[in-house]
C-alpha positions in Angstrom: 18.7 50.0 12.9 16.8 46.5 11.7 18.5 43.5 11.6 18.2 43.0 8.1 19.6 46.2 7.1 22.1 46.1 9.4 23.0 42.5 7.6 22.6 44.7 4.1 25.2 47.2 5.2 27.5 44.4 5.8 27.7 42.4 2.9 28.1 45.6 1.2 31.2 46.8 3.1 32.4 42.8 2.2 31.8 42.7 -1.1 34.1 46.5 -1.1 36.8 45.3 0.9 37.2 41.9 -0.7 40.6 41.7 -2.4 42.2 40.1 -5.4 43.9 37.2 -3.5 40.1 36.6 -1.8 38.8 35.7 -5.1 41.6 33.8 -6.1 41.3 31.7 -2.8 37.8 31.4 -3.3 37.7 29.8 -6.9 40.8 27.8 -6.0 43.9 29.7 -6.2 44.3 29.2 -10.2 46.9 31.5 -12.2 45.9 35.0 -12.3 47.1 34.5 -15.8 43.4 32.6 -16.5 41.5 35.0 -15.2 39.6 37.3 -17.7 38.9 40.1 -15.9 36.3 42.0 -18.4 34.0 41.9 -18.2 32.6 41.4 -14.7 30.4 39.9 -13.7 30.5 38.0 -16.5 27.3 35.9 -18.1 26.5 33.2 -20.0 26.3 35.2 -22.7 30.3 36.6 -22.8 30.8 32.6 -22.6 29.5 32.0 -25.6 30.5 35.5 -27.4 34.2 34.6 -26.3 34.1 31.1 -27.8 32.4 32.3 -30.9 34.9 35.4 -31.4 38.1 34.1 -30.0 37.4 30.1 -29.9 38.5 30.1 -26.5 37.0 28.3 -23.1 36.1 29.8 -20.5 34.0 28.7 -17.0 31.8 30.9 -15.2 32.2 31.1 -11.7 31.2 33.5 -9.3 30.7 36.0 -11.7 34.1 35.5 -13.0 35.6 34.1 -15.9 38.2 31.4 -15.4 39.9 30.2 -18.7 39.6 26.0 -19.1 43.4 24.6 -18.6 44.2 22.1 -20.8 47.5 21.0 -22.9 47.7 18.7 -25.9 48.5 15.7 -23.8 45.6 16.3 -21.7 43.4 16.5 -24.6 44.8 13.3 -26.0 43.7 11.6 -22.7 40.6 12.9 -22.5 39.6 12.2 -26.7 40.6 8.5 -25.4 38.1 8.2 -22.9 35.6 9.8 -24.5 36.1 7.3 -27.2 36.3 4.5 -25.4 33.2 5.5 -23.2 31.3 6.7 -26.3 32.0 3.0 -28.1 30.2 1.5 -24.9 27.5 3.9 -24.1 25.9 4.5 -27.8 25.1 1.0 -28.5 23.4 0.5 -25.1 21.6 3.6 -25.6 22.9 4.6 -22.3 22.9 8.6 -22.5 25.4 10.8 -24.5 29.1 12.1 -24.1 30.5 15.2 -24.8 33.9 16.5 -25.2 36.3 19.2 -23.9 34.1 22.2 -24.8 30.9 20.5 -23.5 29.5 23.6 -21.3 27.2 22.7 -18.9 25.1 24.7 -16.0 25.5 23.0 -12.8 23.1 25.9 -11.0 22.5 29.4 -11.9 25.5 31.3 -12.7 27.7 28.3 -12.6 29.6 27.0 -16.0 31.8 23.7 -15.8 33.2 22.1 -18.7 34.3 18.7 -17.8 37.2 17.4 -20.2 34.7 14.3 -20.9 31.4 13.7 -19.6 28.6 11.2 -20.1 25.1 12.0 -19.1 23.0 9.4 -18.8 19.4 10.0 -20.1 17.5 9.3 -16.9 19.5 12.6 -15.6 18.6 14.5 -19.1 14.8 16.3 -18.8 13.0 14.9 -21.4 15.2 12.2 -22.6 16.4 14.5 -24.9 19.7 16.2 -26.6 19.1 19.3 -25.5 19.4 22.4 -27.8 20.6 25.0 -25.4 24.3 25.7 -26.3 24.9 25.4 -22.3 22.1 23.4 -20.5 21.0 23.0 -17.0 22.7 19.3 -16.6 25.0 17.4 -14.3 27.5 15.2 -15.4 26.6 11.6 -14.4 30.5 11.4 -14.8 32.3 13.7 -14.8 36.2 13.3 -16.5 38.8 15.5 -15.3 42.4 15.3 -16.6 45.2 17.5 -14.9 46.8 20.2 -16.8 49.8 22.2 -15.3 47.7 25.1 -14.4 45.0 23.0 -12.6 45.1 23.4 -8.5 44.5 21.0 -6.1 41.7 23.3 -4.4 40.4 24.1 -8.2 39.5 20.6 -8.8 38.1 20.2 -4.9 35.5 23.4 -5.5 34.9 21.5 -9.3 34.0 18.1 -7.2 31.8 19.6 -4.8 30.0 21.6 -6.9 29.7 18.6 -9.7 28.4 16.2 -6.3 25.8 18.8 -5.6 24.6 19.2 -8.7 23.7 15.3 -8.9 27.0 13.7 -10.4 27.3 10.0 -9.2 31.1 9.9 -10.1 34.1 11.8 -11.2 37.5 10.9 -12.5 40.3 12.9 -12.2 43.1 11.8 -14.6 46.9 12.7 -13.7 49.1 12.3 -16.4 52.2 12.8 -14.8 51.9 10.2 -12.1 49.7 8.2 -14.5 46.7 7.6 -11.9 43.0 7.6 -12.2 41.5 8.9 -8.8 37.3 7.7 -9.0 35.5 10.2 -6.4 32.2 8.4 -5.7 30.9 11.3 -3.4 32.5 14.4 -2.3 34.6 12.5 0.4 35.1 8.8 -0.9 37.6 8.1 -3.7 40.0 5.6 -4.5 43.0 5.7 -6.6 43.9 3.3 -9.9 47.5 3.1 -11.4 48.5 1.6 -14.8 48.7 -1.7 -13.4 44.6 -1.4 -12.8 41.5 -1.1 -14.3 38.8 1.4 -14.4 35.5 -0.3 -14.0 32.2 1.5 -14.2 30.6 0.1 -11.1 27.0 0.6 -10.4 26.7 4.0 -12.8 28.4 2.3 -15.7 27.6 -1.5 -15.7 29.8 -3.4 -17.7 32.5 -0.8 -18.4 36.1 -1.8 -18.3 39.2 0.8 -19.2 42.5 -0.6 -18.7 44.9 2.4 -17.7 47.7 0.9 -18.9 46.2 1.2 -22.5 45.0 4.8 -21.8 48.5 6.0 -20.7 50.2 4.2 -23.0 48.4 6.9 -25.3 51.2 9.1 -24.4 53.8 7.1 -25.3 52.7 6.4 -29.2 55.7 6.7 -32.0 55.7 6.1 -35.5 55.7 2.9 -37.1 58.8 3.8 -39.3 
């Protein structure tokens, strides 16, 4: 028997004998309850179909589909960064940013959507919005804000994957503890609190967040 088919054999009898609690390891040990499983593999395509049928979010990954956690808090976090990096980018005509059903494709048969991002048109082919509803692109930041349901090895897989597709930072936002952990590779980060401020360094020049503003998002009342 040849090496090769030998090697053939193999990763057949691994693929067969891989079990439920495998897969979950492998994409990060999320809640089986976000875990679509029809149909599989999944595509690009069911992505789309499921947003356009059921207006829900899902990531690709490995051939599975893995529903996007987020919560209203969350979401109120991320609009405000998104806002507050849009106000700075768009007059400097420094790239675009999308929102929390931004889909992008880090590689083949990988789907990320990032809470915020901001791509910066040197990373953008063309120098162009492009028109594929999910397009080939890394994040040049990448915005991540904790949900309930989000895993500490779910958001390690999402930072090595978004630091090998070419992202230059990502920020993971935790509302509970109210910190702001900047990942500037896969290994180096550094945490912020509310008594800090985010500044954009050498991939944001100029940029300046105060966290105690953003968190203080979460404590709004009425006027009355």
């Amino acid at each position: 028997m040849s090496i090769a088919v030998a090697t053939a054999r193999k990763t057949k009898a691994d693929a067969r004998t891989e079990t439920l609690a495998d897969v979950l390891r492998k994409l990060g040990d999320v809640p089986t309850s976000r875990i679509r499983m029809h149909p599989f593999p999944a595509t690009e395509k069911d992505v789309l179909a499921i947003e356009a049928t059921e207006n829900r979010l899902f990531e690709l990954v490995d051939g599975v589909l893995v529903e996007k956690a987020m919560g209203f808090r969350e979401s109120l976090l991320a609009m405000a960064i998104g806002e507050c990096l849009r106000v700075f980018v768009k007059p400097r005509k420094l790239g675009i940013v999308a929102g929390a059903d931004g889909m992008l494709k880090l590689s083949v048969g990988l789907v990320r959507i990032p809470d915020v991002s901001f791509v910066s048109w040197k990373d953008i082919p063309g120098g162009k919005v492009p028109k594929e509803p999910i397009p080939m692109l890394a994040p040049t930041v990448a915005v991540e804000v904790l949900s309930e349901s989000n895993t500490p090895a779910e958001i390690k897989r999402k930072r090595h994957e978004y630091f090998k597709a070419g992202t230059s930072q990502m920020w993971v936002v935790d509302p509970k503890k109210r910190i702001m952990v900047v990942w500037t590779s896969v290994k180096k980060s550094f945490e912020l609190t509310e008594d800090d401020t985010l500044d954009g360094g050498n991939v944001l020049p100029g940029f300046k967040l105060a966290l105690r503003d953003l968190f203080a998002e979460l404590d709004e009342e009425s006027p009355r």
